[in-house]
C-alpha positions in Angstrom: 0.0 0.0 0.0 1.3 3.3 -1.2 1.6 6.4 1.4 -0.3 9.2 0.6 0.4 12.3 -0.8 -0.2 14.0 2.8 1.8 10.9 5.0 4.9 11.9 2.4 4.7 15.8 3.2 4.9 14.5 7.0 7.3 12.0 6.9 9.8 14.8 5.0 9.2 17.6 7.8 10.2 15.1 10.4 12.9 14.2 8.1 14.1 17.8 7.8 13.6 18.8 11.2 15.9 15.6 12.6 18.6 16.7 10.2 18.6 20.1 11.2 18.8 19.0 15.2 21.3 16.6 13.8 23.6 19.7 12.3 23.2 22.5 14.9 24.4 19.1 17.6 26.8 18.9 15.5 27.9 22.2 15.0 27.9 23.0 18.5 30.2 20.1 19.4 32.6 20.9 17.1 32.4 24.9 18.6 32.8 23.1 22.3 35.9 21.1 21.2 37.7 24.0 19.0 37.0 26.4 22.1 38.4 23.7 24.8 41.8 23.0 22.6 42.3 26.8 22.7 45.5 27.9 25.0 44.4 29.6 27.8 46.5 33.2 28.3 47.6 34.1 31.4 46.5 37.2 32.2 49.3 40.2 32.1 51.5 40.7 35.0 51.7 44.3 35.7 54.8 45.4 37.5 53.3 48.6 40.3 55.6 51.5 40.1 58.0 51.8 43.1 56.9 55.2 45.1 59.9 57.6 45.8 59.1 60.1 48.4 61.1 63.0 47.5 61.3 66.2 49.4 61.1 68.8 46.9 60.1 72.8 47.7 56.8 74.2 48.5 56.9 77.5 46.4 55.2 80.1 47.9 54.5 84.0 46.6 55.3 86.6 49.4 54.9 89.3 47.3 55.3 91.7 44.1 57.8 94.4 43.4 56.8 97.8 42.6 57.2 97.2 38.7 54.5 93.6 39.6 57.4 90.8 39.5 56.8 87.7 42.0 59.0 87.8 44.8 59.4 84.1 45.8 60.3 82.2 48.3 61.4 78.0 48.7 60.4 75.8 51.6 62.3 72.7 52.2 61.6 70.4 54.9 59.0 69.8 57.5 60.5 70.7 61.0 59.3 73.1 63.4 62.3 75.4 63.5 62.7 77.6 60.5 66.1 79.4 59.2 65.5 81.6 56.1 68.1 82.8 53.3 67.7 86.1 51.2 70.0 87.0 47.9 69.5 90.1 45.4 68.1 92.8 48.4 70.7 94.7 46.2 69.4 93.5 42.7 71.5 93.6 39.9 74.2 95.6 41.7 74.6 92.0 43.6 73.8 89.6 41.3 76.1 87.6 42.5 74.5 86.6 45.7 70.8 85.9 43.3 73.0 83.3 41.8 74.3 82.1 45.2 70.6 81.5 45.7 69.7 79.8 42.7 72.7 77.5 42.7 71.2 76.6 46.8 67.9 75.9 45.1 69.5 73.4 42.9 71.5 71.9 45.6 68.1 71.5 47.8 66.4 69.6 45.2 69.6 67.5 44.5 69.8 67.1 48.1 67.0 67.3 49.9 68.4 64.6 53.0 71.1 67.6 54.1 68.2 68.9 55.8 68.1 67.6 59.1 64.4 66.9 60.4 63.7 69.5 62.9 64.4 71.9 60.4 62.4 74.2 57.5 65.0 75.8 55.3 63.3 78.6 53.1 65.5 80.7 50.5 64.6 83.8 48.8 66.6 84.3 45.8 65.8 87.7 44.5 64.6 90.3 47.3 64.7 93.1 44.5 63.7 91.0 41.0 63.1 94.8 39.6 66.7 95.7 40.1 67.8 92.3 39.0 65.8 92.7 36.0 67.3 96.5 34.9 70.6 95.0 34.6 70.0 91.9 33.1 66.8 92.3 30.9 65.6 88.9 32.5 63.0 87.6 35.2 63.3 84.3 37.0 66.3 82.5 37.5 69.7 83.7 36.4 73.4 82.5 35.8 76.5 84.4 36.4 76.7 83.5 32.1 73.7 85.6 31.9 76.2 89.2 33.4 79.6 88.1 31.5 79.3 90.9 29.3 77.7 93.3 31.4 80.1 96.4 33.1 80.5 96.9 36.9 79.3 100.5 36.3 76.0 99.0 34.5 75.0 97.1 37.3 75.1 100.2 39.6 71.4 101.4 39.4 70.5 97.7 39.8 71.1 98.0 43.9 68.0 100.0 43.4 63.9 98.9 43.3 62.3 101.0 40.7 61.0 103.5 43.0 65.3 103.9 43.1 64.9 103.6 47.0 67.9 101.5 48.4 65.7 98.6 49.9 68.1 97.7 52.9 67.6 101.2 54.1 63.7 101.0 54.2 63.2 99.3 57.1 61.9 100.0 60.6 65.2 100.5 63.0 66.6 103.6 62.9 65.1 104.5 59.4 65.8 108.2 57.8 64.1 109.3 54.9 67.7 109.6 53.2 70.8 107.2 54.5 74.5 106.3 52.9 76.0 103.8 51.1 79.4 104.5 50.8 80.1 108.2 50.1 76.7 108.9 48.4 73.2 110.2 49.7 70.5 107.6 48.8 66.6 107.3 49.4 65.1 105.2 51.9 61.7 105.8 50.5 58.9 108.0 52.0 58.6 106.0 55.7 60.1 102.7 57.0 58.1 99.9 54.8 57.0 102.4 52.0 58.0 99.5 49.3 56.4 96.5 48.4 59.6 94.6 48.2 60.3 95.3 51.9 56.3 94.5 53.2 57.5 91.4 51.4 60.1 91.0 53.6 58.0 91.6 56.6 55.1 89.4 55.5 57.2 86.6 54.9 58.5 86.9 58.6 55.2 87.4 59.9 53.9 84.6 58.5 56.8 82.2 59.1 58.5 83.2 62.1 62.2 82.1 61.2 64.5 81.6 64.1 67.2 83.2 62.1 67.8 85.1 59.0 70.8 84.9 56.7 71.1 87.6 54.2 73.5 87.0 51.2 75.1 90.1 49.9 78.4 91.5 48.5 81.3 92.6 48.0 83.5 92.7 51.4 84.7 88.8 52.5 82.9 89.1 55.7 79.9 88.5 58.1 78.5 90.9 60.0 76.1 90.5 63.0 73.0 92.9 63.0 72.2 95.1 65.8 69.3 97.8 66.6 68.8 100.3 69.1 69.5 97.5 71.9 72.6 95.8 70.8 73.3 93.0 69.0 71.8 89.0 70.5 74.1 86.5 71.8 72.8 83.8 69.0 73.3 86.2 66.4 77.0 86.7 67.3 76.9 82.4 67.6 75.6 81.8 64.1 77.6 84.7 62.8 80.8 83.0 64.5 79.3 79.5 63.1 79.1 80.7 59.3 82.5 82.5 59.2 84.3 79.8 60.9 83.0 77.0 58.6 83.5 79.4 55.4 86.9 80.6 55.8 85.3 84.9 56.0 86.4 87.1 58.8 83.6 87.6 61.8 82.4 91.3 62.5 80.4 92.0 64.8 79.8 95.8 63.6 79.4 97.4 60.4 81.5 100.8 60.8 82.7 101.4 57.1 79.9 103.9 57.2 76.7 105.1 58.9 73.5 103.2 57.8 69.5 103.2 58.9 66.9 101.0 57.9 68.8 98.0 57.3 66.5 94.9 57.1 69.0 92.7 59.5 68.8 95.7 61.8 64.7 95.1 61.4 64.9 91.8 62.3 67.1 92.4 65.6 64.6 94.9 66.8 62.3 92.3 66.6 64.5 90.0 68.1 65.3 87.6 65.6 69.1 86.9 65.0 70.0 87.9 61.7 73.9 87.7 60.2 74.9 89.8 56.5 77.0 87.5 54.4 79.3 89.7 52.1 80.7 88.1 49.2 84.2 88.8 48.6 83.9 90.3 45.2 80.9 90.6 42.6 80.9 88.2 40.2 81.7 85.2 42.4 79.5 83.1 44.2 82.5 81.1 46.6 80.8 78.0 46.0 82.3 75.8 48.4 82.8 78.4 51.2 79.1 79.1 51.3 78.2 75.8 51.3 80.6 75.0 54.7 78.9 77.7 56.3 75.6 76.7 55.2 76.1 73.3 56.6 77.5 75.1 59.7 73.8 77.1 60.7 71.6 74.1 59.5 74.5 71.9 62.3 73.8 74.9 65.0 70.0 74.5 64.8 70.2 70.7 64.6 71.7 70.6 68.0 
């Protein structure tokens, strides 16, 4: 007996649906087995960067000169007792001790473990960037390259701010509208803190209460103590003995080459806070090495 028409349109659906389970069975079996002989990658091992604590300097603003340029000062260290250094008060007349700075700067961030731990160590490279800046034509940080072929007699109105007051006669101990420096008659500005360069000054000691001040100057080969209306301290005359001693510069307790007012280490003994003058022995050097010893020398005196 023959199937019918409609028994063979049956029998081929079953037929076609069998085969296509039969396939897809097969398909995914083969997928399964292709994906299981795959090699398995570990994943990646990712080395984690080492993490160097480094010192490094807090820069901090303490004010503008009178022509708007930053006046800044660099922190290194943590500790509780705080020495501060100052270069350029004298501007491009004593470039030399704005490069002293700078070359500290780079020595800080070369060496930041010189620092002992108790210690803050802030610098102040250029106290007078106006005066720096109408010798050299250049803000920020200069190189003694950067005055080779600059005159002694250029640098002359540099000592100036650009008021032309003599900033280290503008502060408050003894100050006189007009004071000396050497044989000539300068300005020491309308009253005691009448520049911006000098509030700077005072701000920054305000606001960070150093133990002691070093001041970087130049030209005479010495270090003076400062002194006001009440004499000099007894540490300033020990840290001025501790630089001198360890740099190889004579120790003088008084200025007396001429009269002067307003000076800012005078300030600062008024106020009680021991301040020395470091003099350069000429201007165009920075005495490297010597400044260095007596460097080491405070930082050693505070450490104690």
């Amino acid at each position: 007996m023959r199937p019918t028409t409609k028994s063979n349109g049956w029998i081929k659906w079953v037929v076609g649906a069998i085969v296509i389970m039969v396939v897809a069975a097969v398909s995914v079996y083969a997928f399964l087995s292709l994906s299981s002989q795959k090699e398995v990658k570990p994943e990646p091992v990712v080395e984690r960067p080492k993490v160097v604590e480094t010192v490094g300097a807090v820069k901090t603003v303490i004010g503008t000169s009178v022509e708007g340029r930053k006046i800044e000062a660099y922190a290194y260290g943590k500790g509780e007792t705080h020495i501060a250094f100052v270069g350029g008060i004298h501007g491009g007349y004593e470039w030399n001790s704005v490069v002293l700075a700078y070359e500290f700067l780079s020595y800080l961030d070369a060496h930041p473990e010189v620092i002992p731990k108790n210690l803050t160590i802030t610098v102040v490279p250029s106290a007078n960037p106006d005066g720096l800046y109408s010798v050299v034509k250049k803000e920020g940080r200069v190189a003694a390259a950067d005055f080779a072929k600059i005159s002694s007699d250029a640098t002359i109105p540099g000592r100036f701010n650009a008021n032309k007051v003599d900033l280290n006669r503008n502060f408050d101990c003894k100050w006189q509208p007009k004071s000396t420096w050497k044989s000539k008659t300068v300005s020491a500005g309308t009253a005691a803190f009448s520049e911006p360069e000098s509030v700077a000054i005072r701000s920054f000691v305000s606001a960070f209460k150093p133990v002691a001040v070093v001041f970087w100057h130049s030209q005479g080969g010495n270090v003076y103590a400062s002194r006001c209306e009440d004499g000099t301290l007894p540490e300033t005359l020990a840290i001025m003995k501790t630089y001198a001693r360890a740099s190889g510069y004579n120790a003088v307790e008084t200025f007396s080459a001429y009269a002067t007012t307003g000076d800012a280490d005078a300030w600062l003994a008024s106020i009680n806070i021991p301040a020395i003058t470091v003099e350069l022995t000429t201007h165009t050097t920075i005495e490297w090495e010597k400044n260095l010893a007596g460097f080491k020398a405070v930082l050693g005196y505070y450490t104690r």
